[in-house]
C-alpha positions as CSV (number, residue, x, y, z in Angstrom):
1,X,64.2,57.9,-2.0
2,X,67.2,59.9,-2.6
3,X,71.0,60.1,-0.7
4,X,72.7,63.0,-1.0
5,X,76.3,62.0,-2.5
6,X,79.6,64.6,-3.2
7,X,78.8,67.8,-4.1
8,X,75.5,67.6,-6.4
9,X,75.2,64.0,-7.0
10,X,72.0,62.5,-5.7
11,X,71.8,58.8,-5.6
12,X,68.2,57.5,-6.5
13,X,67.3,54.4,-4.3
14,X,64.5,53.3,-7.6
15,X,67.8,52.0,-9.4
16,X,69.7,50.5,-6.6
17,X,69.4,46.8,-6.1
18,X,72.2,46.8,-3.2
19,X,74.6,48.9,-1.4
20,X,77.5,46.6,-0.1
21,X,81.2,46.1,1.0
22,X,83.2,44.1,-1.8
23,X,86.9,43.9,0.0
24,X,87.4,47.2,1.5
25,X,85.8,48.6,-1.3
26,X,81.5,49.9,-1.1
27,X,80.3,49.4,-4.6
28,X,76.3,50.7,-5.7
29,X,75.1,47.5,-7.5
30,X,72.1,49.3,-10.1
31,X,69.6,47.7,-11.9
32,X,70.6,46.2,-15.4
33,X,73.6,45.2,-13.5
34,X,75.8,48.3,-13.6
35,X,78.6,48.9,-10.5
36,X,79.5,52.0,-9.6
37,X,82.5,52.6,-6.8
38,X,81.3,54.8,-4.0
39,X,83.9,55.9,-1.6
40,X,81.1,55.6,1.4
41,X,80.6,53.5,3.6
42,X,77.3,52.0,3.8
43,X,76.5,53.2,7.4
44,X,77.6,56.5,6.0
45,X,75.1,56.6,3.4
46,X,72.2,55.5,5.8
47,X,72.8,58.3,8.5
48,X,73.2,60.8,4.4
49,X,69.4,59.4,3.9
50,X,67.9,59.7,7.0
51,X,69.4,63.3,7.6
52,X,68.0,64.6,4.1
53,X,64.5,62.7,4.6
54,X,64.3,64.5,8.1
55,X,65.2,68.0,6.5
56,X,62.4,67.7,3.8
57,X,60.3,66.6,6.4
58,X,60.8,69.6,8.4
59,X,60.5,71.6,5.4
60,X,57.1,70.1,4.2
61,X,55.2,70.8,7.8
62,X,56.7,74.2,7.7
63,X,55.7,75.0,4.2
64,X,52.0,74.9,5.5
């Protein structure tokens, strides 16, 4: 699964072990135990992946 991020950066969901809130900050936690800032909200990034999986899907029945 992929999230759509700034611009052209695509978050793949194969490396992430957790998206959380640490303070008032959202950190990515990846495999291998890397952290990466993200300046979305968890929420945000949900309603991000289940607009882009509904697009492709709409895209893959109409490709037929």
């Amino acid at each position: 699964m992929f999230i759509p991020l700034d611009g052209e950066n695509i978050l793949c969901l194969a490396n992430v072990v957790a998206i959380c809130k640490n303070g008032g900050k959202t950190e990515i936690l990846r495999r291998g135990g890397a952290r990466e800032p993200s300046v979305f909200t968890p929420s945000t990034l949900a309603k991000r992946k289940k607009a882009f999986m509904n697009k492709a899907l709409y895209r893959r029945t109409n490709d037929r």
